[in-house]
C-alpha positions in Angstrom: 180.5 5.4 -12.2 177.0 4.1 -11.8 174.6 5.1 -9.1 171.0 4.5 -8.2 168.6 5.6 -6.2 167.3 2.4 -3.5 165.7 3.8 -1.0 162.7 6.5 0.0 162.7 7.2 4.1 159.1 7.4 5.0 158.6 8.6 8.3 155.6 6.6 10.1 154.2 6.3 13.6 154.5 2.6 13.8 156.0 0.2 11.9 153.2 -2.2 12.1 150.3 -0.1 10.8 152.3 1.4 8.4 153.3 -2.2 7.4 149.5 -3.5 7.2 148.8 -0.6 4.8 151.2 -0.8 2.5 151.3 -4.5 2.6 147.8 -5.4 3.1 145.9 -2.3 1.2 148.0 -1.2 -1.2 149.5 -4.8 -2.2 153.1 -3.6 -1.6 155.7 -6.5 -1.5 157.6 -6.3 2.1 161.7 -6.2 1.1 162.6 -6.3 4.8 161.8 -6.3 8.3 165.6 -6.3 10.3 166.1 -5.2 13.8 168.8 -2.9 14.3 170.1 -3.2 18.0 172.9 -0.7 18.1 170.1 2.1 17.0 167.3 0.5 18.9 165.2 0.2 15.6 163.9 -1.4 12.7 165.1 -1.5 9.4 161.5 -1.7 7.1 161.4 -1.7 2.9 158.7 -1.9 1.5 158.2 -1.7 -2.8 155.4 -2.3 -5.1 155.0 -6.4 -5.9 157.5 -7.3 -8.9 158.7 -3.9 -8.7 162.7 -3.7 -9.3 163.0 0.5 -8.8 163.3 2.3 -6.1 162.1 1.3 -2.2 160.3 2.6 0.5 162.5 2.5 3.7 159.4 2.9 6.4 161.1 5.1 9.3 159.3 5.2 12.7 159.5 8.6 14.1 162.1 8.9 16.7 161.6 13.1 18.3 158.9 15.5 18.1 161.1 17.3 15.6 160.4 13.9 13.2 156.5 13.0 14.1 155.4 17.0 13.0 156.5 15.4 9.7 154.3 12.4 9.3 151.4 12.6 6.7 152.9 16.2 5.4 156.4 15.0 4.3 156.2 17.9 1.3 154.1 20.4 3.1 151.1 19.1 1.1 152.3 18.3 -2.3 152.3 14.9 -3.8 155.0 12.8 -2.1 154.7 10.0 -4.3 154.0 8.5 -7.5 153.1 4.6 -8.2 152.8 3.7 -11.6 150.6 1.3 -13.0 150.2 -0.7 -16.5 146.2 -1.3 -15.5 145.2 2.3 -14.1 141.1 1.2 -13.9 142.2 -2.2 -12.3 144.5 -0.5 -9.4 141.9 2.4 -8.5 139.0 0.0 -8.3 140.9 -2.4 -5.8 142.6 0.8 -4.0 138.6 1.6 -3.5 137.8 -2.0 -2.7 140.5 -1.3 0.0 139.6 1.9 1.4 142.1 3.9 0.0 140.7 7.6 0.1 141.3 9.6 -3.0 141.5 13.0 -2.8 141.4 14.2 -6.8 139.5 11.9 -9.0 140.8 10.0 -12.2 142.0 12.6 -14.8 142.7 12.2 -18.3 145.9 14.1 -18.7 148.8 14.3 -21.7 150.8 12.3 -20.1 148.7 9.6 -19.0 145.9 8.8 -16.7 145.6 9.8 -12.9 144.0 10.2 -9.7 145.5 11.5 -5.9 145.4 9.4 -3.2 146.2 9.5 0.7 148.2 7.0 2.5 147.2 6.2 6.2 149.2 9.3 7.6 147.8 11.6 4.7 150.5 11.3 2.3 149.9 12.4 -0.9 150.4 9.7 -3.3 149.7 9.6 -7.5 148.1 6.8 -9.3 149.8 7.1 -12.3 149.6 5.3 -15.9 151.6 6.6 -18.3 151.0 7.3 -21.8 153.1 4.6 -23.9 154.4 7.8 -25.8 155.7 9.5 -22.6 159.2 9.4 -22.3 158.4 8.2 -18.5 156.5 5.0 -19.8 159.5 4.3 -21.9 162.0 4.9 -19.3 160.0 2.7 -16.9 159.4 0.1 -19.1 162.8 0.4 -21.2 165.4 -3.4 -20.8 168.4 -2.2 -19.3 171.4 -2.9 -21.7 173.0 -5.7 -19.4 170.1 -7.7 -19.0 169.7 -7.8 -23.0 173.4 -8.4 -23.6 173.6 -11.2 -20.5 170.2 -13.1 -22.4 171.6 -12.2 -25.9 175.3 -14.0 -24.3 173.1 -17.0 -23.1 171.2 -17.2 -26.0 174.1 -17.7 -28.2 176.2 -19.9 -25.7 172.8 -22.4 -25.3 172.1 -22.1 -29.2 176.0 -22.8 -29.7 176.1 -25.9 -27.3 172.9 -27.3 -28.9 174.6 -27.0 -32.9 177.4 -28.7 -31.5 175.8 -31.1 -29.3 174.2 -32.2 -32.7 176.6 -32.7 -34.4 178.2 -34.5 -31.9 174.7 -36.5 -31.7 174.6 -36.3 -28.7 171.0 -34.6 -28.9 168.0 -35.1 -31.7 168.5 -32.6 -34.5 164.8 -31.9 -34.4 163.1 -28.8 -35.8 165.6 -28.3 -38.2 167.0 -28.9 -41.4 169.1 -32.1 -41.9 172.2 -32.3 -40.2 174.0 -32.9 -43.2 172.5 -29.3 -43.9 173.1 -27.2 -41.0 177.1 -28.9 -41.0 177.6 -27.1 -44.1 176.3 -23.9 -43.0 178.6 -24.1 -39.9 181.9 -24.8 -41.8 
């Protein structure tokens, strides 16, 4: 049985600035914006451009109980952590944008990093990893289908073209003869 983790509820006070944050300042790709009519709210996802992992669900406080929460979702830990592959790149653009860092860049065994708040006070981690780290490689690691579904391909497109040479139905060009690569096949 596989499972995955999707989604991360973060509990806002408005959808809209929330959305022009994450969106507009921290460059955040917007999944989904659905309104939900039988629970009289909307259904916001937010993730990091290109990003295939986990999602932000952006969750608009709905009691008192829910809007003590906002900004101090961990009781003043570091809530989350965006990775990077250009750590100096992000943190001058996140300053470009206003983004308030709280704990400057630090060179650290795993990687490089500096602590920043979101617009409720969220603590967040700009994070590149160390290609070493087992996190880097998990982050950057092919899954096995995706190689065996290009692998498949590759073979099925390769096999078509060897045959539709033979055939002559396409240009043997780049290769050997065709007298050549018809032995090699039989």
């Amino acid at each position: 049985m596989k499972h995955e983790l999707i989604h991360i509820a973060l509990v806002v006070k408005d959808y809209d600035e929330a959305l022009d944050f994450y969106v507009r300042k921290l460059n955040f790709e917007l999944i989904e914006d659905t309104y939900q009519e039988a629970q009289d709210k909307r259904w916001v996802v937010v993730a990091p451009k290109g990003s295939k992992g986990i999602t932000i669900l952006l969750a608009k406080a709905k009691s008192e109980r829910q809007e003590h929460f906002i900004g101090d979702q961990t009781g003043g830990r570091v809530f989350l952590f965006l990775s990077t592959d250009d750590f100096w790149q992000d943190y001058q653009y996140f300053l470009g944008q206003g983004i308030k860092f709280v704990r400057s860049p630090k060179k650290e065994d795993y990687g490089i990093v500096a602590v920043f708040k979101d617009l409720y006070g969220n603590l967040w981690d700009l994070v590149q990893f160390e290609e070493t780290h087992h996190i880097y490689k998990r982050i950057n690691e092919v899954p096995f289908e995706i190689v065996k579904e290009h692998y498949n391909k590759t073979t099925e497109t390769a096999i078509q073209e060897v045959n539709d040479m033979i055939s002559g139905k396409i240009e043997a060009k780049d290769y050997y003869s065709l007298e050549d690569l018809k032995k090699d096949l039989n």
